[in-house]
C-alpha positions as CSV (number, residue, x, y, z in Angstrom):
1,X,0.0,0.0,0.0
2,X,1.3,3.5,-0.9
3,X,2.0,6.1,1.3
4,X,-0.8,8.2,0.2
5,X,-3.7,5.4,0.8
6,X,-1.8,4.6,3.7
7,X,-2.8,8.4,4.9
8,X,-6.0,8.2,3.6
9,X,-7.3,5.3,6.2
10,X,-5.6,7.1,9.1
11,X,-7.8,10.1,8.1
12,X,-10.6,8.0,7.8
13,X,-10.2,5.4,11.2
14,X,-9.3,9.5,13.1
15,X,-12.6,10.9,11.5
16,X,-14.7,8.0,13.1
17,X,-13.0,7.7,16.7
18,X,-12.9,11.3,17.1
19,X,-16.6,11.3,16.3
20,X,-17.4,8.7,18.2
21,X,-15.1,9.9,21.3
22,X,-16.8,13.5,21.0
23,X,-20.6,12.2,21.4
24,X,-19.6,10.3,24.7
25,X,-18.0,13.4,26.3
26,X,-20.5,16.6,24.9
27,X,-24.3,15.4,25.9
28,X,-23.3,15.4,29.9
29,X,-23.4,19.8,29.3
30,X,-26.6,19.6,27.6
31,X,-28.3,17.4,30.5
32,X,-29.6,20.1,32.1
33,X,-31.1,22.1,28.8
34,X,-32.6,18.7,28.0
35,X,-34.4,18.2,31.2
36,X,-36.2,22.0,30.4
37,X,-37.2,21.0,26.9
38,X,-38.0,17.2,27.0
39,X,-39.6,17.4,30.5
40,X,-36.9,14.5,31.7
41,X,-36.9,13.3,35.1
42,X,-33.4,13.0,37.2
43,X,-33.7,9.2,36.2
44,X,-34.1,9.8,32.4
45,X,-31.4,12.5,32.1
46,X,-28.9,9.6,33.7
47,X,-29.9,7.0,30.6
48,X,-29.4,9.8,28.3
49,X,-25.9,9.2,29.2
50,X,-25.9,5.4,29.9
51,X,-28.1,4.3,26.9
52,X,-25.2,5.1,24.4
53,X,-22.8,3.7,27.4
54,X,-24.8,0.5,28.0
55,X,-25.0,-0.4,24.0
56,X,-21.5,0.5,23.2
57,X,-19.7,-2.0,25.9
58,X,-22.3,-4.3,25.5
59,X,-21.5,-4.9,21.8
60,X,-18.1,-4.4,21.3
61,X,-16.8,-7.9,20.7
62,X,-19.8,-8.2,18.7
63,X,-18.9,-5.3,16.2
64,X,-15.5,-6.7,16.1
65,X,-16.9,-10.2,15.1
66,X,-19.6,-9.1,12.4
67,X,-16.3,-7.4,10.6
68,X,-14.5,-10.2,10.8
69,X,-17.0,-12.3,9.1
70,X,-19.1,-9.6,6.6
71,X,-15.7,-7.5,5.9
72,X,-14.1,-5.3,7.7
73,X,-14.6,-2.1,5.1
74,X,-18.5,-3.0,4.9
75,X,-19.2,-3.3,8.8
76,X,-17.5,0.1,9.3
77,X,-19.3,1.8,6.9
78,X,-22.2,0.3,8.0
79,X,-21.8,1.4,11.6
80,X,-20.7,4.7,10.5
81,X,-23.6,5.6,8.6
82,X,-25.7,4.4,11.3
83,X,-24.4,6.3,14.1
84,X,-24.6,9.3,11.5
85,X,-27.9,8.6,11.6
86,X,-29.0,8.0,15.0
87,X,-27.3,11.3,15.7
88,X,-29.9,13.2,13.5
89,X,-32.4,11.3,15.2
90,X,-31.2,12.2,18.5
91,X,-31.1,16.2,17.0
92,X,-34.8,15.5,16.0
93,X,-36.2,13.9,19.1
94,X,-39.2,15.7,20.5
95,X,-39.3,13.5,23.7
96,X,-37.1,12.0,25.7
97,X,-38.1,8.5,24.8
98,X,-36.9,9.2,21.2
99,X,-34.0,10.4,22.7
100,X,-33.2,7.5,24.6
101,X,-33.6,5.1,21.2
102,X,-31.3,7.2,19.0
103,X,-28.6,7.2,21.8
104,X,-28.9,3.4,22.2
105,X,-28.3,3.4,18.3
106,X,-25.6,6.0,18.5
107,X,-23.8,3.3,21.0
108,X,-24.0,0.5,18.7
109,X,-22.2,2.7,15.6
110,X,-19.7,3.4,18.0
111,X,-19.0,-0.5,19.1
112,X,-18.9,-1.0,15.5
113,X,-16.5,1.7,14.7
114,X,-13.9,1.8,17.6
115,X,-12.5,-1.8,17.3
116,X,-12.9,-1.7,13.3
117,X,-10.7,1.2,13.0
118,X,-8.0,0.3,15.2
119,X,-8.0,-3.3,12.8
120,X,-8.0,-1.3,9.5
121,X,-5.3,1.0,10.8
122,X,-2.9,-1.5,11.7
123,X,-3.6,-3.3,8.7
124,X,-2.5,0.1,6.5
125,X,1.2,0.4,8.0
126,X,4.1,-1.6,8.1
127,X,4.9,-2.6,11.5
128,X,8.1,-0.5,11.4
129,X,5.4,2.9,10.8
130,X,2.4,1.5,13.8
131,X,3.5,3.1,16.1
132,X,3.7,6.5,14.5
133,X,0.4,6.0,12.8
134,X,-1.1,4.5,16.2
135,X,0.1,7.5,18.3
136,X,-1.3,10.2,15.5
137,X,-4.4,8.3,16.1
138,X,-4.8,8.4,19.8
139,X,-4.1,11.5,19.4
140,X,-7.1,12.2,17.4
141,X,-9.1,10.4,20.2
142,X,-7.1,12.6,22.8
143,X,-8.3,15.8,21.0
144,X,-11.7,14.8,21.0
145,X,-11.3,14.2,24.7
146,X,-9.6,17.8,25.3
147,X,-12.1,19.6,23.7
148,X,-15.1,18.1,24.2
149,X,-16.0,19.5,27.5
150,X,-15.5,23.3,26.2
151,X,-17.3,21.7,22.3
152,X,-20.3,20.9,24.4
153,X,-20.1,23.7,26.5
154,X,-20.2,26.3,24.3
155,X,-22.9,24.9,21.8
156,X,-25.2,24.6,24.6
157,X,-24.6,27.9,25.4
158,X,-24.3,29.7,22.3
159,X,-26.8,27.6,19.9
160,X,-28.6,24.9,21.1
161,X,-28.4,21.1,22.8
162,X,-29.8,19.5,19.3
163,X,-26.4,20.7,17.7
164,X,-24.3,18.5,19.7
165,X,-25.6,15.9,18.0
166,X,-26.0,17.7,14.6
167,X,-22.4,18.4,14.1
168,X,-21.6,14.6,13.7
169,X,-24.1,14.6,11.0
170,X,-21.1,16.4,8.4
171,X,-18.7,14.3,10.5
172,X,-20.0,11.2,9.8
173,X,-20.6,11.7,5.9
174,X,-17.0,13.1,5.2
175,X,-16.3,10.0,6.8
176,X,-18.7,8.0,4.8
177,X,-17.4,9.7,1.5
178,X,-13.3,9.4,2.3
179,X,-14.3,6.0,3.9
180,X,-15.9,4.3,0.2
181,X,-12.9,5.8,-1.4
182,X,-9.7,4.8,0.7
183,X,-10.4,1.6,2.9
184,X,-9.9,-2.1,1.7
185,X,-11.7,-4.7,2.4
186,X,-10.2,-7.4,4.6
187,X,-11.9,-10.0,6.8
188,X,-11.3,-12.1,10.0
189,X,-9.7,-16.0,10.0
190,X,-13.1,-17.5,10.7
191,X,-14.9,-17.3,7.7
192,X,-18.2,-18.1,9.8
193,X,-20.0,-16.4,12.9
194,X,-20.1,-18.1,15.7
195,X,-24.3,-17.2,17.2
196,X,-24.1,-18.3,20.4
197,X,-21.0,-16.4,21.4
198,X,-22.7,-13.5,19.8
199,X,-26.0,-14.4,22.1
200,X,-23.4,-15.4,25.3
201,X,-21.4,-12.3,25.4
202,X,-23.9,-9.9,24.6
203,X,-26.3,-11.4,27.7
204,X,-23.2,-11.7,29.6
205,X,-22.3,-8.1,29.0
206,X,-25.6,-6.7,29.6
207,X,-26.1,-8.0,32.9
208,X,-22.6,-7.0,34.2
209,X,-23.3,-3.4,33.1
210,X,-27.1,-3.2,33.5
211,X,-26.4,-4.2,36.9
212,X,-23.7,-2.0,37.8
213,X,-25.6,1.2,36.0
214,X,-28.6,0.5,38.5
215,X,-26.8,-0.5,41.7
216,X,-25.3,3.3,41.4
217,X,-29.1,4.4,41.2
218,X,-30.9,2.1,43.8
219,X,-28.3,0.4,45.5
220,X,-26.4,-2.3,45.7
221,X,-28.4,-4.7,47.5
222,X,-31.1,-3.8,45.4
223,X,-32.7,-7.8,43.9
224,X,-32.9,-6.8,40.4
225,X,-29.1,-5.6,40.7
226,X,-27.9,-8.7,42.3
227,X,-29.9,-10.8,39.9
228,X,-28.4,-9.3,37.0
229,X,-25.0,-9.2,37.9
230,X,-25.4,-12.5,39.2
231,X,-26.4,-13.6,35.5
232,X,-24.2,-11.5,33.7
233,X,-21.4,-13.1,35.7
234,X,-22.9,-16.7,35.1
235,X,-23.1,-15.7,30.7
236,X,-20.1,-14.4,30.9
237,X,-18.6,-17.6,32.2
238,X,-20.6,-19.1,29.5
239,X,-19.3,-17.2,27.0
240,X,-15.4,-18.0,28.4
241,X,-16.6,-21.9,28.4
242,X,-18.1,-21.8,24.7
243,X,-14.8,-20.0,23.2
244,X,-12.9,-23.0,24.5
245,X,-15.1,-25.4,23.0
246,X,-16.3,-24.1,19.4
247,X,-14.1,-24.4,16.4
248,X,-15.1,-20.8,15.3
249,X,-14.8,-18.7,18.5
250,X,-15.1,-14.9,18.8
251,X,-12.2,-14.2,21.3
252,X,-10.0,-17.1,21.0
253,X,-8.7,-18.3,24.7
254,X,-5.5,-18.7,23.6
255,X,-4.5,-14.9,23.2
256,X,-4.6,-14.7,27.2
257,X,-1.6,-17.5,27.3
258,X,0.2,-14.6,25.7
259,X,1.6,-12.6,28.7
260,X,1.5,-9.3,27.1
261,X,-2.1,-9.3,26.1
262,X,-3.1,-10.9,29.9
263,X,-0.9,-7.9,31.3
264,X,-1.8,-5.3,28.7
265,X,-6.0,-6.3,29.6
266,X,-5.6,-5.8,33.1
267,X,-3.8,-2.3,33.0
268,X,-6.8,-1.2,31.1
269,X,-9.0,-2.5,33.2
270,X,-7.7,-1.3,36.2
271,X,-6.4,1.8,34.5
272,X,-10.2,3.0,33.3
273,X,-11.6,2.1,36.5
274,X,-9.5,4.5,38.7
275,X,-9.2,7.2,36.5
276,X,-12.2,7.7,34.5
277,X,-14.3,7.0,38.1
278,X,-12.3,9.7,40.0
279,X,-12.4,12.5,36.4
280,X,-15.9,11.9,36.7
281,X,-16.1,13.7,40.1
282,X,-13.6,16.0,39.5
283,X,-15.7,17.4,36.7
284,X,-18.3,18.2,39.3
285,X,-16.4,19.2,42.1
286,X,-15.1,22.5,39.7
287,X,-19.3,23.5,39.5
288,X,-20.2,22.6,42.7
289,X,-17.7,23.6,45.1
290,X,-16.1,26.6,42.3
291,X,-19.5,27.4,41.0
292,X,-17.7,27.4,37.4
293,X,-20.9,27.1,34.4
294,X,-20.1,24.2,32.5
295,X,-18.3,25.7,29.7
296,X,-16.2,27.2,32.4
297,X,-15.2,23.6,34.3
298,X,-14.5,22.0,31.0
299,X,-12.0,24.8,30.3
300,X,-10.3,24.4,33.3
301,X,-10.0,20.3,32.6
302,X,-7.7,21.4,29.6
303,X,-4.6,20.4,31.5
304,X,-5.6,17.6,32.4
305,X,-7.4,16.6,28.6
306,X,-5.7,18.2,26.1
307,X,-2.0,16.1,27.8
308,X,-3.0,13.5,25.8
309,X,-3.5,14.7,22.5
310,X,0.1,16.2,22.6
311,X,1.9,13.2,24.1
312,X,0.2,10.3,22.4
313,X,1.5,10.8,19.1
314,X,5.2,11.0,20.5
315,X,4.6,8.2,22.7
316,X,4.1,5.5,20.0
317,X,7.0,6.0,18.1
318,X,9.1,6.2,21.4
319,X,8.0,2.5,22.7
320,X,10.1,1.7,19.0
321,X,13.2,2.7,20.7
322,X,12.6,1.6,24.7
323,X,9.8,-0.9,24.6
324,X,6.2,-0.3,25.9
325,X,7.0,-1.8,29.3
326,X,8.4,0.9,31.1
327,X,6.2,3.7,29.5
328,X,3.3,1.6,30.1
329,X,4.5,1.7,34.0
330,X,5.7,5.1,33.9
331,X,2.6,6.8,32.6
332,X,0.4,4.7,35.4
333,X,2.7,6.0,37.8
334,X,2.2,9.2,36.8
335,X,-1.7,9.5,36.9
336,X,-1.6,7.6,40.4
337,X,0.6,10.4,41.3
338,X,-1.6,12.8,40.0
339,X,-4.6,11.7,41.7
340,X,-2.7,11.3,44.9
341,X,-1.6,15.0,44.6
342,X,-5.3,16.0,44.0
343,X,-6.3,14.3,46.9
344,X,-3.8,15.6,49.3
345,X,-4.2,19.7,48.1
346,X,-8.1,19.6,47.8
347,X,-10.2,21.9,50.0
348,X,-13.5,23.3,49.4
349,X,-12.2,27.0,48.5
350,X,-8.3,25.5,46.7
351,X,-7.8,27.9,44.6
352,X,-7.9,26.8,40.5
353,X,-3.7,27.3,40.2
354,X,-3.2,24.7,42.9
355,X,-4.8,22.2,41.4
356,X,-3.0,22.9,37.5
357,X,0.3,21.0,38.1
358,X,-1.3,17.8,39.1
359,X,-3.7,18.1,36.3
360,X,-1.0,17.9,33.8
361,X,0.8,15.2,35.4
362,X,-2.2,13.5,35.2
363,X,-2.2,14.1,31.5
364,X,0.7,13.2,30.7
365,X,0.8,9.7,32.5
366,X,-2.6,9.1,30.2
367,X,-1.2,10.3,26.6
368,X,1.6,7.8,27.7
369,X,-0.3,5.1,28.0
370,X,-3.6,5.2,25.5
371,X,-1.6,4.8,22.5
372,X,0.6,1.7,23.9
373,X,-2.5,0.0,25.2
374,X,-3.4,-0.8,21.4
375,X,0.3,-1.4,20.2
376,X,0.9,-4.2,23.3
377,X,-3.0,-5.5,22.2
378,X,-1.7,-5.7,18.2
379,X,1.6,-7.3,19.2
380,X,0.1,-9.8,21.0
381,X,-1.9,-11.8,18.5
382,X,-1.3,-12.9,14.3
383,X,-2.5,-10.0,12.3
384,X,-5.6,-11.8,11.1
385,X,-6.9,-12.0,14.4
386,X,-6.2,-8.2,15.5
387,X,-10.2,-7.5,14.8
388,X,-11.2,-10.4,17.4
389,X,-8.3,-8.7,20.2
390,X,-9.0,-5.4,19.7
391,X,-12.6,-5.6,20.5
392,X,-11.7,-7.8,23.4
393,X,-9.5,-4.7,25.3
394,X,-11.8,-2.5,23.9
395,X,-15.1,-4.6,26.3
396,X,-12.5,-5.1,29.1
397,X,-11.9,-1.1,29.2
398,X,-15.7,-0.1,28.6
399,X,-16.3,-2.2,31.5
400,X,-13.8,-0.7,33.5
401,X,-15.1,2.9,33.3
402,X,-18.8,1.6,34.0
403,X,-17.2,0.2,37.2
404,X,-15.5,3.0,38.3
405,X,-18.0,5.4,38.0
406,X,-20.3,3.5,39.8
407,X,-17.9,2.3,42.7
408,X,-16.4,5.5,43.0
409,X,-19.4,7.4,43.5
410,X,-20.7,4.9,46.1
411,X,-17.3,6.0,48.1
412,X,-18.1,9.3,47.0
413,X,-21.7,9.5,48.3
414,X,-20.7,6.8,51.9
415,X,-18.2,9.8,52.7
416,X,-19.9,13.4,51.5
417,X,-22.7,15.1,49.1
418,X,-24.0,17.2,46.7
419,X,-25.9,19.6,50.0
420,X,-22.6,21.8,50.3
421,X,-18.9,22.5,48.7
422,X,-17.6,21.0,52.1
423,X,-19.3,17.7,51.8
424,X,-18.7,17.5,47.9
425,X,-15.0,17.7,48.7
426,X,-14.8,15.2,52.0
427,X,-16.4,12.4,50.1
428,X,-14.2,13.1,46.7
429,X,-11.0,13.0,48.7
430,X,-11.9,9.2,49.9
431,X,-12.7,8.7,46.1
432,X,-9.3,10.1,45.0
433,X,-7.4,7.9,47.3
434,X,-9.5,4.8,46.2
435,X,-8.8,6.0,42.3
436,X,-5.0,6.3,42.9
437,X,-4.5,2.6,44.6
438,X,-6.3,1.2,41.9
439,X,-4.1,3.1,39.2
440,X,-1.1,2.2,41.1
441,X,-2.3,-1.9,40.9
442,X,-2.0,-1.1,37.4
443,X,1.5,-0.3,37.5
444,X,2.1,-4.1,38.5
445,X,0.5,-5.5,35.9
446,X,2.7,-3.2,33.5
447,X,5.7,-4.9,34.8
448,X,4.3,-7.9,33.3
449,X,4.4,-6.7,30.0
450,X,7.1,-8.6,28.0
451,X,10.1,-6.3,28.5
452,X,11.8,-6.6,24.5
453,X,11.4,-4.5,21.9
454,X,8.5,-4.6,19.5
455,X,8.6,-7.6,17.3
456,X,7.0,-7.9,13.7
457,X,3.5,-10.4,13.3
458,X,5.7,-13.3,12.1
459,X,7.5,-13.3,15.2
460,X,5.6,-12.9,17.9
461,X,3.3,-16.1,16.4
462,X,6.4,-17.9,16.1
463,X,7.3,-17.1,19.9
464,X,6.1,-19.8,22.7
465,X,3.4,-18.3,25.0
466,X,5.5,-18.2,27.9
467,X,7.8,-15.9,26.1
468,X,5.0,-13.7,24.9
């Protein structure tokens, strides 16, 4: 592939994660515009968010495994267009039911999209160019992350709320357009899709998150949260027993014997569930106890958000020359440290300056990491198979974020409160502390990361698990 296609399919794969990164970050501004004009109660507001939540890391794997089998080009496309068009929907809903649909839909382009692009990407470069082309894509993702609070901000402020969904409706086309033109098709090694897995990680999946989305609504001990984590757990051990047992399997068991995709899962796991849990409260601890509008707090996250979309496209290209291993480490390390410092300066009336430094550590240690979770994912597994592995970490991470919101803010709310900027603070220190440990576990499972130097396809298949 020439250098110029090449381009073209990181153009297109940025387009589509930037679109889809955007959407997750820009409706939480508009919540409260939307509750005026829909007449939404507290409860409906929350599964404006969770409905595009709950679909995406339901059917990750899923997306990944349609591509494999119906082509990788046509799947993406496909989920493209239709998260295009759920987000005109969504710009067009006159109640808050129709709302809830088009996010649902929205959620199900993205689990197409997200593992899809990461496949075709890799597929585009040489393995001596990934890491370059990975970085400039997480970097892509990074910006969409940086300047979605202040996007979403603004446009509620200045326009309207529909427009946060109607500005991924050129988004999305451009994609479509640049998308028929450059991307090849390409599919998975099993040339046939494997329906109960489909059934088995999809029920799995929705129980584990449907569970954990309600126990941070009505409690923990509430039956119909029990129940369904209780069966999520049970389909999701399913799932794990069918993969060893069909001949076509979704997720192939054998990727885990290989120590760098075991090690690299577990930092995102644990990496997503510290850090997105404790930003998540963060967020609201610079209106509630600052009184900052919404366009102002997402402004003043810009240290913290816009890190990554400088580092991550230097990072990539570095793990070439030192190995992922100890960046992986260094850049948990760093956002531990971060949320540490947070937690040890925060008072009710801190002023903003204070709180800057740690922000950007906390930056940094996350544009260090993103784009060398999908290079140790890639590295791991035959080329083929990077579809099937990609969606994998992509799951494992989605479920790590659902987690740590919810567990987070049931430390948050055990030790303070929305009733005044002194409780807000009490119970987000505990939270902090909780976030860091958990971060910092992370950094252990980064020393397991196989401590070499990147190795072409060819080799790491050749490689005996216990080396990899």
């Amino acid at each position: 592939m020439n250098a110029r296609s090449a381009t073209g399919i990181l153009a297109v794969t940025s387009i589509a994660t930037f679109m889809a990164a955007l959407d997750n970050l820009v409706v939480t501004f508009a919540l409260p515009t939307i509750r005026i004009d829909l007449h939404a109660s507290v409860q409906q507001l929350e599964w404006t968010v969770n409905a595009y939540t709950f679909s995406f890391a339901v059917l990750l794997i899923t997306g990944a495994a349609l591509g494999d089998r119906y082509g990788r080009k046509r799947v993406f496309l496909g989920g493209l267009a239709l998260f295009t068009a759920a987000s005109a929907g969504a710009a067009l809903s006159t109640s808050i039911d129709a709302l809830l649909i088009a996010r649902a839909f929205q959620g199900l382009g993205g689990a197409i999209i997200t593992p899809l692009s990461l496949t075709m990407l890799s597929e585009a470069f040489p393995v001596e160019r990934r890491g370059l082309a990975i970085g400039l894509w997480s970097g892509v993702a990074g910006l969409a992350v940086a300047v979605g609070p202040v996007v979403g901000g603004a446009i509620v402020t200045g326009i309207a709320w529909q427009w946060i969904f109607w500005v991924n409706v050129p988004i999305g086309v451009l994609g479509i357009l640049l998308g028929g033109r450059w991307l090849r098709e390409s599919h998975g090694p099993n040339a046939s899709l494997d329906p109960i897995g489909v059934v088995l990680a999809s029920a799995g999946l929705f129980g584990l998150v449907f569970g954990v989305i309600r126990g941070s609504q009505i409690g923990w001990s509430a039956w119909q949260v029990l129940a369904s984590l209780l069966a999520g757990a049970l389909l999701t051990g399913m799932f794990v027993l069918w993969q060893g047992y069909t001949r076509s399997p979704m997720l192939p068991l054998r990727f885990f014997r290989s120590r760098g995709f075991s090690a690299i899962n577990l930092v995102s796991l644990l990496m997503y569930l510290g850090l997105f849990g404790s930003l998540f409260l963060l967020s609201q601890y610079l209106q509630v106890a600052h009184g900052y509008s919404a366009l102002g707090a997402g402004a003043r996250t810009l240290p913290w958000t816009a890190m990554p979309m400088l580092v991550a496209p230097v990072a990539g290209p570095l793990s070439e020359r030192v190995g992922c291993r100890p960046l992986v480490a260094i850049g948990l390390l760093l956002q531990a440290a971060s949320l540490a410092w947070l937690a040890l300066v925060l008072t009710p009336t801190v002023g903003y300056g204070t709180l800057v430094l740690p922000m950007i550590v906390g930056g940094l240690g996350m544009g260090v990491v993103f784009p060398l979770i999908a290079l140790v994912v890639l590295d791991s597994v035959d080329r083929r198979e990077e579809g099937q592995a990609s969606g994998a970490n992509n799951a494992i991470r989605e479920l790590g974020g659902v987690f740590g919101v919810a567990v987070l803010a049931t430390i948050f709310l055990s030790y303070g409160g929305y009733s005044s900027a002194d409780e807000f603070t009490r119970g987000l220190i505990h939270a902090l502390w909780v976030g860091a440990a958990i971060v910092l576990a992370g950094t252990a499972a980064a020393l397991a990361i196989p401590g070499r130097q990147r190795l072409s396809p060819a080799a790491v298949v050749s490689l005996p698990s216990e080396a990899q």
